[in-house]
KOLKOLVO-929585 format. One record per residue (C-alpha): x, y, z; residue in one letter. Coordinates in nm, 2 decimals. Layout:
<rs>
{{X, Y, Z}, A}
...
</rs>
This chain:
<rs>
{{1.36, -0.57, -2.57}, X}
{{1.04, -0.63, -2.75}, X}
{{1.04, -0.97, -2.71}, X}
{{1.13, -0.96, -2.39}, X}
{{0.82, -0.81, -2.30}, X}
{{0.64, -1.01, -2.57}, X}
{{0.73, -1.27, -2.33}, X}
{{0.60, -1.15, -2.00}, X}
{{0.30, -1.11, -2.15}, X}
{{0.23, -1.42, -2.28}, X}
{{0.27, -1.53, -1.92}, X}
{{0.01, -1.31, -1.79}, X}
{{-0.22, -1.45, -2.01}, X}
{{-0.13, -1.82, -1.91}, X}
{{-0.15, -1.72, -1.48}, X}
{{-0.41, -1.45, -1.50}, X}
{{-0.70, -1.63, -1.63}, X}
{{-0.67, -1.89, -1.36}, X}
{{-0.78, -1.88, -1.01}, X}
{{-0.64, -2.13, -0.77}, X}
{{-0.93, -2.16, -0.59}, X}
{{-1.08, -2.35, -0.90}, X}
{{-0.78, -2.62, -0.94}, X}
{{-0.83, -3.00, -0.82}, X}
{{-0.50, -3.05, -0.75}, X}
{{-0.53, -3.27, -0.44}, X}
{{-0.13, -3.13, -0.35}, X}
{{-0.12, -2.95, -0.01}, X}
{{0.04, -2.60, -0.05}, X}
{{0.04, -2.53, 0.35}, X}
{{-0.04, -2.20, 0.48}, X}
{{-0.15, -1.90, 0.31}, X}
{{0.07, -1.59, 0.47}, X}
{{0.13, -1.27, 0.36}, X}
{{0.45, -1.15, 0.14}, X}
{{0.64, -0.89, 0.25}, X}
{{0.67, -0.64, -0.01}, X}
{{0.71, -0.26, -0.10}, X}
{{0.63, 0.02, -0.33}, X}
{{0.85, 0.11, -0.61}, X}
{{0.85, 0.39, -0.80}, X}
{{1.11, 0.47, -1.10}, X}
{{1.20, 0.83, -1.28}, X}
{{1.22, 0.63, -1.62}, X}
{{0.90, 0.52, -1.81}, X}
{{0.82, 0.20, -2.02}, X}
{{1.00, 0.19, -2.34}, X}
{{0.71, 0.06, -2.54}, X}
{{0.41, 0.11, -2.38}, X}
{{0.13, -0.18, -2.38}, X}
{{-0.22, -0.15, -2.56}, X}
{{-0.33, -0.46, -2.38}, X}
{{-0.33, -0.53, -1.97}, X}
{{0.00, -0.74, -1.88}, X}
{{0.28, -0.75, -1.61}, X}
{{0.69, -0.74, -1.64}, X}
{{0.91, -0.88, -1.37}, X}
{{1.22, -0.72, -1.35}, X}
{{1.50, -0.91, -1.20}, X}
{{1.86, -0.69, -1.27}, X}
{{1.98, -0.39, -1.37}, X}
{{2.02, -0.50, -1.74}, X}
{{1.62, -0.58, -1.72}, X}
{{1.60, -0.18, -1.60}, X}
{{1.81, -0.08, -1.92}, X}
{{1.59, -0.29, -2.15}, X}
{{1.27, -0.17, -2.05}, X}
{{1.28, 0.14, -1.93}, X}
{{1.42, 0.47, -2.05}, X}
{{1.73, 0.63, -1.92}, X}
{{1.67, 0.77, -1.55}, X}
{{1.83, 1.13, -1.51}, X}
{{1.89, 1.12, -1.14}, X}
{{2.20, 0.97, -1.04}, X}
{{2.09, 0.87, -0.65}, X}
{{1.83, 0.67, -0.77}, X}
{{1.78, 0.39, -0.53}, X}
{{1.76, -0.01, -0.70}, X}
{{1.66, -0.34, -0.53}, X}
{{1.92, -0.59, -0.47}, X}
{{1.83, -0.80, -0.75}, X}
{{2.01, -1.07, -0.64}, X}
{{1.73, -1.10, -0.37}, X}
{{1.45, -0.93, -0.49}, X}
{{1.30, -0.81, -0.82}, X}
{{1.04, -0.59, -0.91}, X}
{{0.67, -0.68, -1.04}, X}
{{0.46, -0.44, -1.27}, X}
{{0.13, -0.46, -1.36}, X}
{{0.00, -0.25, -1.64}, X}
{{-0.32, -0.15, -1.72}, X}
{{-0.27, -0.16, -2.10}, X}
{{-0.41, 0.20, -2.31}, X}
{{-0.68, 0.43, -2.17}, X}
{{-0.87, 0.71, -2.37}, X}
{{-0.82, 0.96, -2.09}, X}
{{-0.64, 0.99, -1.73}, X}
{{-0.79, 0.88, -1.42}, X}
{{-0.75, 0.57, -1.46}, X}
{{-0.59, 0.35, -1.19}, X}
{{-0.46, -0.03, -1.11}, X}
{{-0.34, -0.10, -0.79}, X}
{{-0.18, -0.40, -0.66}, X}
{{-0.40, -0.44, -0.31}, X}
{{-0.25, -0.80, -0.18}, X}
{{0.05, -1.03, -0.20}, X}
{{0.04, -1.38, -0.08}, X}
{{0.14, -1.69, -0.12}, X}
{{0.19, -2.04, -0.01}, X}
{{0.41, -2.37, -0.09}, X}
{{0.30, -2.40, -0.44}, X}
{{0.21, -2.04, -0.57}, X}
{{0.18, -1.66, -0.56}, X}
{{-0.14, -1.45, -0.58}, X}
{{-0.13, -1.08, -0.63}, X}
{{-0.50, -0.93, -0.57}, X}
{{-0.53, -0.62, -0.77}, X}
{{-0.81, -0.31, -0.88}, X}
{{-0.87, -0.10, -1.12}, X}
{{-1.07, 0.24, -1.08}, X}
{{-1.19, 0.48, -1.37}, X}
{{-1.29, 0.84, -1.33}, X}
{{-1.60, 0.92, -1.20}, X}
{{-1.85, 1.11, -1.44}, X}
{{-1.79, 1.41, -1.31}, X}
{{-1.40, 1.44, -1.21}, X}
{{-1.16, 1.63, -1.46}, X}
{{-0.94, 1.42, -1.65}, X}
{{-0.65, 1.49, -1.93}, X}
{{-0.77, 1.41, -2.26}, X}
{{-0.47, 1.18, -2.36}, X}
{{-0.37, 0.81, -2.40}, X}
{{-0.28, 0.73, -2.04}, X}
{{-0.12, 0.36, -1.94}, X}
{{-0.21, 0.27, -1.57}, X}
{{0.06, 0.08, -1.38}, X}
{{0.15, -0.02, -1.04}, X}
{{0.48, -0.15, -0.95}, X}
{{0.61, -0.32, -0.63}, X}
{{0.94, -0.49, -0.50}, X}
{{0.88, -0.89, -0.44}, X}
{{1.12, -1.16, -0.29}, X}
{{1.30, -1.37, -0.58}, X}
{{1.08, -1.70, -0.67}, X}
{{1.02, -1.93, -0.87}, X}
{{0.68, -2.01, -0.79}, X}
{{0.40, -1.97, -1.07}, X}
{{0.22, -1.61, -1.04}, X}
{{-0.16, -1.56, -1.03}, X}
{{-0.40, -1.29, -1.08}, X}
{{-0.69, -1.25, -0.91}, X}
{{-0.88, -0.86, -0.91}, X}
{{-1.09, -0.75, -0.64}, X}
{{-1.29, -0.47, -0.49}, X}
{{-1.04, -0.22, -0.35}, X}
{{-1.08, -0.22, 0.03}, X}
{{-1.21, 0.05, 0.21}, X}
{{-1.23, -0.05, 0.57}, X}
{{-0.93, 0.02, 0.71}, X}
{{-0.77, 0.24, 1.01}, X}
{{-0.40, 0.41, 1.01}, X}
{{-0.21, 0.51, 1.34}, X}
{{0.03, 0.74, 1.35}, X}
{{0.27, 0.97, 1.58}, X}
{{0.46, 1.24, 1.45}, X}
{{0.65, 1.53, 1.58}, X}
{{0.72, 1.88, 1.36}, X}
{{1.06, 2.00, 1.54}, X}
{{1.24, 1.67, 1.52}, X}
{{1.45, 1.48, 1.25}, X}
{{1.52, 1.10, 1.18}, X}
{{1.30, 0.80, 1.11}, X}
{{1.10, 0.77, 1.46}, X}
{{0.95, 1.11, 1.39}, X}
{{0.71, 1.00, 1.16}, X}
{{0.50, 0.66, 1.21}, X}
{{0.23, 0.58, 1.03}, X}
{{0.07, 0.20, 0.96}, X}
{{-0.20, 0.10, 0.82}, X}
{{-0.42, -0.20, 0.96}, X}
{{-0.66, -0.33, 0.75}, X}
{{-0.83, -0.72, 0.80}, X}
{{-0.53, -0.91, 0.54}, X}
{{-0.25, -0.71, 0.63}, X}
{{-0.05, -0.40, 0.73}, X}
{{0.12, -0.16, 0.62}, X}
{{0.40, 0.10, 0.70}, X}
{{0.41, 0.41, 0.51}, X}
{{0.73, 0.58, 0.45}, X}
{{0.91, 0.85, 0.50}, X}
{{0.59, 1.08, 0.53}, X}
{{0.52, 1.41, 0.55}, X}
{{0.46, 1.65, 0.83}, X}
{{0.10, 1.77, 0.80}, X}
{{0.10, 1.59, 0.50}, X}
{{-0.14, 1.28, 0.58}, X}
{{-0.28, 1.19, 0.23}, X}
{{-0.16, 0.82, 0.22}, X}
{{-0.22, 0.75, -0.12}, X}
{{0.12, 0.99, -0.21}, X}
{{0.38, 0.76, -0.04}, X}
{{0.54, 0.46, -0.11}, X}
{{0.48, 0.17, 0.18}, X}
{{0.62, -0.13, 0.30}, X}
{{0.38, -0.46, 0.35}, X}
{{0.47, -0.59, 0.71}, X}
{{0.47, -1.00, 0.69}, X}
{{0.20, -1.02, 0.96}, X}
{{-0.15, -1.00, 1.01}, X}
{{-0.32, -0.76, 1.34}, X}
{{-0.64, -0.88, 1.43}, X}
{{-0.83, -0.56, 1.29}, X}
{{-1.14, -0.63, 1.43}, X}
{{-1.05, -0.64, 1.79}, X}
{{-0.89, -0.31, 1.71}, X}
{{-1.25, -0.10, 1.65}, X}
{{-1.41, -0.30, 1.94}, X}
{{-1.15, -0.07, 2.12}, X}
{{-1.27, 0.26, 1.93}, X}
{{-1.43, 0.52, 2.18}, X}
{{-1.81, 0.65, 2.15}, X}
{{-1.70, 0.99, 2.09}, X}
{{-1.50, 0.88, 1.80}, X}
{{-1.73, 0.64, 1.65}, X}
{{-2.04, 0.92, 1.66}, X}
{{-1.81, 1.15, 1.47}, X}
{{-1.86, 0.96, 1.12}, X}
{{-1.69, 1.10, 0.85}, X}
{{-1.55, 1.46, 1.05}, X}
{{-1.24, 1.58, 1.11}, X}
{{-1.15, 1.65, 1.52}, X}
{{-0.85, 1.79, 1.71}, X}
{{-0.82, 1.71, 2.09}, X}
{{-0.59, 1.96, 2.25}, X}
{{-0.34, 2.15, 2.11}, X}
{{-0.10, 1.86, 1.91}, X}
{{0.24, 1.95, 1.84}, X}
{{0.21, 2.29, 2.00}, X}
{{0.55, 2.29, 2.19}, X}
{{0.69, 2.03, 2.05}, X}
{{0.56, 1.76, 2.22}, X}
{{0.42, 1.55, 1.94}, X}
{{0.12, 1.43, 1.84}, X}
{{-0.11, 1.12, 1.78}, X}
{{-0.32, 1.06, 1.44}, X}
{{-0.55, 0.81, 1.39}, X}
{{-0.74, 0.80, 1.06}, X}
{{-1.08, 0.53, 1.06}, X}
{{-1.22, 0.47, 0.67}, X}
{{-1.57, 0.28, 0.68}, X}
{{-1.71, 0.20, 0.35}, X}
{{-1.48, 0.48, 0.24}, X}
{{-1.66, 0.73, 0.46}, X}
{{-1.28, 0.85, 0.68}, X}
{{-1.28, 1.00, 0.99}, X}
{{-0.99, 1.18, 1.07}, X}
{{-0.89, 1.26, 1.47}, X}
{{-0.51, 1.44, 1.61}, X}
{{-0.47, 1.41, 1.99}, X}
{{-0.21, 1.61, 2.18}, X}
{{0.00, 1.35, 2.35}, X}
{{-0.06, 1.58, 2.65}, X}
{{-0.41, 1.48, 2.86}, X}
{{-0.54, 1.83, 2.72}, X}
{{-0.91, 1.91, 2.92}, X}
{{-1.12, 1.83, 2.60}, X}
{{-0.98, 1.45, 2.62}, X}
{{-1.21, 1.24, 2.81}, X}
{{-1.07, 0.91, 3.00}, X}
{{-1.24, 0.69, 2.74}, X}
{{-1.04, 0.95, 2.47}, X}
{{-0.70, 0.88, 2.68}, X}
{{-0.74, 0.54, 2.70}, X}
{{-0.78, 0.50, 2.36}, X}
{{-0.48, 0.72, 2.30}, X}
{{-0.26, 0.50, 2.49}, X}
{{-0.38, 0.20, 2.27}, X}
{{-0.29, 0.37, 1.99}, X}
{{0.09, 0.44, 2.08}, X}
{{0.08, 0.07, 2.25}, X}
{{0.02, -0.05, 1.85}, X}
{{0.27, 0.15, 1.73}, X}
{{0.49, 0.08, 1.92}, X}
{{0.44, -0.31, 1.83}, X}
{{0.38, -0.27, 1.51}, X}
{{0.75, -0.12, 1.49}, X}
{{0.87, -0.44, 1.57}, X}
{{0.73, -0.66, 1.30}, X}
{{0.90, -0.43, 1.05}, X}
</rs>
């Protein structure tokens, strides 16, 4: 097992220190599009824990017995590793928690794949454990056999998530919730009712880019001027008629808005209109899933 891992990270080192940007090659890779990928999340933990920043692919079950320890529940959902396998990127040791690294962006192209990532540390002020912590992120890719690259970025904070969701109802359609942002989309899953903190679910990355900024040209006055507040039009959900989210980060400043699917009184035309576009883009959005 160690050197199994001794492995993967020697590999890091050899992808991560390069960007493709920066090579001559004079080979045409073709188009740059989106992978479609998804969160994964494990109830084992890292055998041997890294000091150092690294990655592990994963690519059967055996690999999930060497690295990780033994998971307790039974009903523990796997990839089908004969078509998928699982990427992880690790922080390496922290002094404290807070800490985060995120995988933000998965493309690729003929030649190669390039995985934008961040890290974050805790802010001065914010309580943190007072243990070694290790940071990772892990997410399901397609099987390849193209080289992997490393590229870390600012996280992104312009972004907008649509959503409809119903309290008195069961199955997948109750709760839909996508994120747009300028690269990519995303579908959350199996949310929460009332529970619209994004950063708790695991996600699905849709193969397909929206165009974002046509999206906010379509943003209502009365939503725009509410900068950073939290508003309720109507009375959402109230009989059991459902209700629409929408949720508009800008610079990491989020406005957060429900609308009774109802034309309650407090919803102007521009406000319904807008409502309508919102369902409209869920509704495609479902489709490219």
């Amino acid at each position: 097992m160690k050197n199994l891992i001794l492995m993967l990270f020697t590999t890091l080192s050899l992808y991560s220190c390069t960007d493709p940007s920066d090579n001559n090659n004079t080979i045409d890779c073709g188009k740059v599009t989106n992978v479609m990928y998804e969160s994964f999340s494990y109830c084992g933990v890292l055998k041997e824990n890294p000091k150092q920043p690294s990655f592990i692919i994963v690519n059967s079950n055996e690999d999930i017995q060497k690295l990780f320890t033994t998971c307790q529940t039974t009903d523990v959902a796997l990839p089908d590793f004969s078509q998928k396998r699982v990427l992880g990127l690790l922080a390496g040791q922290k002094p404290t928690g807070g800490y985060t690294i995120k995988i933000q962006s998965v493309v690729e192209d003929n030649c190669q794949i390039v995985v934008e990532y961040f890290e974050q540390e805790p802010k001065k002020d914010d309580f943190v454990t007072t243990v070694l912590t290790y940071p990772a992120d892990y997410v399901v890719l397609p099987k390849s056999n193209k080289p992997i690259f490393f590229k870390k970025v600012n996280p992104i904070n312009d972004y907008v998530v649509v959503g409809t969701y119903f309290g008195e109802c069961s199955g997948a359609d109750c709760q839909q919730f996508f994120r747009i942002e300028n690269e990519k989309v995303l579908r959350y899953l199996r949310v929460n009712y009332d529970s619209y903190d994004f950063n708790q679910y695991g996600y699905k990355a849709l193969g397909f880019k929206d165009d974002f900024a046509a999206f906010l040209l379509k943003i209502p006055t009365e939503i725009k001027d509410l900068k950073g507040q939290t508003k309720t039009f109507g009375s959402p959900d109230s009989h059991d008629q459902g209700g629409v989210y929408f949720e508009w980060s800008q610079g990491g400043v989020v406005t957060k808005v429900y609308l009774d699917v109802d034309n309650s009184a407090d919803q102007t035309q521009n406000i319904i209109l807008f409502k309508k576009v919102i369902q409209d883009k869920i509704l495609e959005l479902k489709t490219k899933v």
